[in-house]
ChimeraX commands (.cxc) that place a marker at each C-alpha (Angstrom):
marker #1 position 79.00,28.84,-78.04 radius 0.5
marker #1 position 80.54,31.34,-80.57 radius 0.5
marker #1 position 80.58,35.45,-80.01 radius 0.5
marker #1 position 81.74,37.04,-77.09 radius 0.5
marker #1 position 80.16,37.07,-74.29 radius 0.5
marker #1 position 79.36,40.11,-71.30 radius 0.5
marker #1 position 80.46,38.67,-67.62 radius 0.5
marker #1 position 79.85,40.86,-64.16 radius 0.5
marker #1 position 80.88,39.22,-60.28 radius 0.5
marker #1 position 79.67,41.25,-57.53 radius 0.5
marker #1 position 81.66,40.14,-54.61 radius 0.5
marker #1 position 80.00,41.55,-51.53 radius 0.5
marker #1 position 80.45,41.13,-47.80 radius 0.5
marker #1 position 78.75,38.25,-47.12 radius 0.5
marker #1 position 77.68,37.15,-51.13 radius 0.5
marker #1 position 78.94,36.25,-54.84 radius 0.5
marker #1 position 76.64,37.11,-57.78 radius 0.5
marker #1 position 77.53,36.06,-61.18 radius 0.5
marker #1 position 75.67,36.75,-64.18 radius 0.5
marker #1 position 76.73,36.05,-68.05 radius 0.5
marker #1 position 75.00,37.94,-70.90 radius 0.5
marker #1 position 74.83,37.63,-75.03 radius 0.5
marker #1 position 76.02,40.17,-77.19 radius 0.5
marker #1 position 71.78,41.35,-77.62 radius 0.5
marker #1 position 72.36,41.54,-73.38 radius 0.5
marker #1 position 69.90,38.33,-72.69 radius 0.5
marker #1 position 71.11,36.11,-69.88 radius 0.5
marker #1 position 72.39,32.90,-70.10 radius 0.5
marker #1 position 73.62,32.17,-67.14 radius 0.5
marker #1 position 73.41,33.41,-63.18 radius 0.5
marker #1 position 73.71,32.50,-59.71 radius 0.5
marker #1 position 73.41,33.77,-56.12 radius 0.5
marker #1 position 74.95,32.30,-53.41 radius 0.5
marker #1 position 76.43,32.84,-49.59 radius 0.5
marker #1 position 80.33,32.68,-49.33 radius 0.5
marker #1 position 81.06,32.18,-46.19 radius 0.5
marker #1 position 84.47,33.64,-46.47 radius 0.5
marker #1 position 85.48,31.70,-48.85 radius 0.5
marker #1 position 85.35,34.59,-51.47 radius 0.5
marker #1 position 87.81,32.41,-54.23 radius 0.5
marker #1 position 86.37,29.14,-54.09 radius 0.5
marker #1 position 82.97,30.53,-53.89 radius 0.5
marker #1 position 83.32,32.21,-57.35 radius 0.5
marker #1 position 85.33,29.52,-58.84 radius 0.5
marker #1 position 82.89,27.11,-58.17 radius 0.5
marker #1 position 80.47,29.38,-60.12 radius 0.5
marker #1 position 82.71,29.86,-63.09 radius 0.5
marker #1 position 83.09,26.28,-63.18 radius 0.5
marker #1 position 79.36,25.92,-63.51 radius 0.5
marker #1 position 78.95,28.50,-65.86 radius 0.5
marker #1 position 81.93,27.04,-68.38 radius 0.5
marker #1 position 79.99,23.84,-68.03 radius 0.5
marker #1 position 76.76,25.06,-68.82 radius 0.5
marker #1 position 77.79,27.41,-71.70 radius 0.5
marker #1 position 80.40,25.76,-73.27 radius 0.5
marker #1 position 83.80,27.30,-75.13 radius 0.5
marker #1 position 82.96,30.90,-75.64 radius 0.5
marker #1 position 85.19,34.33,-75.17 radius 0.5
marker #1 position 84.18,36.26,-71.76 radius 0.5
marker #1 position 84.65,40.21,-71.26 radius 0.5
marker #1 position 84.51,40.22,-67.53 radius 0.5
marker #1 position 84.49,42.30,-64.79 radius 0.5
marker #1 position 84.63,42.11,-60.68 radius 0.5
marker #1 position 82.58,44.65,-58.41 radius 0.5
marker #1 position 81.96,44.70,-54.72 radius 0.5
marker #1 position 83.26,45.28,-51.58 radius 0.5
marker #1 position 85.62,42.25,-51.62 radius 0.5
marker #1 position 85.63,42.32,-55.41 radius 0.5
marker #1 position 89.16,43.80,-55.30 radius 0.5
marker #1 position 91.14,41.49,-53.82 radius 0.5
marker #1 position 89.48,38.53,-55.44 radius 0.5
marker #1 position 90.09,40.57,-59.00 radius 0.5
marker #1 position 93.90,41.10,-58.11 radius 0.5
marker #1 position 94.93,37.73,-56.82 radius 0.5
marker #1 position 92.81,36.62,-60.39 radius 0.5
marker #1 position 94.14,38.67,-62.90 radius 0.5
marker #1 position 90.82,40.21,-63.99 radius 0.5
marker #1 position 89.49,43.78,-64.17 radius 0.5
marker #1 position 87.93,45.65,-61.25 radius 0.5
marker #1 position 85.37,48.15,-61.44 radius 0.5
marker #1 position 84.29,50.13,-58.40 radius 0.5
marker #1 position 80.42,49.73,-58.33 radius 0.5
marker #1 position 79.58,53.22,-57.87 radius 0.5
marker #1 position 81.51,54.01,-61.02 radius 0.5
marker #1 position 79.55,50.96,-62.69 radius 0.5
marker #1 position 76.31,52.37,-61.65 radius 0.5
marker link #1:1,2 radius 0.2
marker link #1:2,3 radius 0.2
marker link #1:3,4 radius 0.2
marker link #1:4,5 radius 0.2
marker link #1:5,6 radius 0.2
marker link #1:6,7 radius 0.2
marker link #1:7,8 radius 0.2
marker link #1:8,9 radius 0.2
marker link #1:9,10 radius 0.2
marker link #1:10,11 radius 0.2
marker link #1:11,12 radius 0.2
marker link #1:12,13 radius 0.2
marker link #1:13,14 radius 0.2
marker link #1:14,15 radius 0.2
marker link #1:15,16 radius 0.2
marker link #1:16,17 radius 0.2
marker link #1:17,18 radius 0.2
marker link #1:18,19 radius 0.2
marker link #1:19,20 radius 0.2
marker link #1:20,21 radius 0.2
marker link #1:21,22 radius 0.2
marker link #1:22,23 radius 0.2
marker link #1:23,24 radius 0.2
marker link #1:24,25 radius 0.2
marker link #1:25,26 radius 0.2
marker link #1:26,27 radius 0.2
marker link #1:27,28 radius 0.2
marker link #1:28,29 radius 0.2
marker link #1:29,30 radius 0.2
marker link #1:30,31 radius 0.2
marker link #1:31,32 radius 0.2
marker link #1:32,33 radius 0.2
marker link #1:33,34 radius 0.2
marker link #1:34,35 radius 0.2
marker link #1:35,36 radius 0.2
marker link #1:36,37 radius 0.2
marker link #1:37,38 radius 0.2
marker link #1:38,39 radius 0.2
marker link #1:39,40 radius 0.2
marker link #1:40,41 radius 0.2
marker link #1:41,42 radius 0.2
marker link #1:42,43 radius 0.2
marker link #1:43,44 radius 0.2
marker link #1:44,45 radius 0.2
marker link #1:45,46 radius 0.2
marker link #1:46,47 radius 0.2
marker link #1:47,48 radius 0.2
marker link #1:48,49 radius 0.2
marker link #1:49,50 radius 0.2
marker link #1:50,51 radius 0.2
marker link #1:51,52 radius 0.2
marker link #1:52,53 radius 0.2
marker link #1:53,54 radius 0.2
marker link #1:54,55 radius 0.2
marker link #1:55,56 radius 0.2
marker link #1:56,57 radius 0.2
marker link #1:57,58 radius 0.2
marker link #1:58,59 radius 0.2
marker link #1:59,60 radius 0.2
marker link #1:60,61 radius 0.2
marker link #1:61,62 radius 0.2
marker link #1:62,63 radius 0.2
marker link #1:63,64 radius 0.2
marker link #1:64,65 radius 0.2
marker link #1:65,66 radius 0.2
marker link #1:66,67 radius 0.2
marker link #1:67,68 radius 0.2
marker link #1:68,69 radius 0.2
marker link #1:69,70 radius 0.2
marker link #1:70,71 radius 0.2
marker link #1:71,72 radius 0.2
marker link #1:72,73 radius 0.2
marker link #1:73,74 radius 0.2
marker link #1:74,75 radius 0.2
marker link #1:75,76 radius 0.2
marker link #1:76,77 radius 0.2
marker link #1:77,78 radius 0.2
marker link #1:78,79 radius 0.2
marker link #1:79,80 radius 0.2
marker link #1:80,81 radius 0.2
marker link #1:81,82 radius 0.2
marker link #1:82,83 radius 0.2
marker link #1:83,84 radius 0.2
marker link #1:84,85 radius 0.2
marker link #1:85,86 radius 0.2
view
């Protein structure tokens, strides 16, 4: 897949949503799921999914929710509070 691509997480208490979008804002890929506390793994596994589904493509991504930040700083990407991203 070619063009760049919009990516959001919303790490919450108790669950991960991930949701990728096309440049024209169509979605091409999302899932909801329980983590169990296992915040890391729980997204990874999703990403993985995701990069299998979709292919090679560029990602601009960003992590919300309550346990967004920690997962965003031990990863490396962006944070955005939710009530800002609202």
């Amino acid at each position: 897949m070619n063009g760049c691509l919009a990516a959001g997480i919303d790490i919450g208490s108790t669950t991960v949503k991930v949701v990728v979008c096309d440049p024209q804002g169509e979605i091409l890929f999302s899932r909801y799921g329980r983590h169990h506390a296992l915040t890391v793994e729980t997204v990874r596994t999703m990403l993985i999914e995701a990069g299998r589904q979709l292919g090679d493509c560029v990602v601009d991504l960003a992590v919300t929710g309550s346990a967004g930040m920690g997962v965003a700083e031990s990863s490396g990407f962006p944070f955005l509070q939710e009530v800002v991203a609202s």
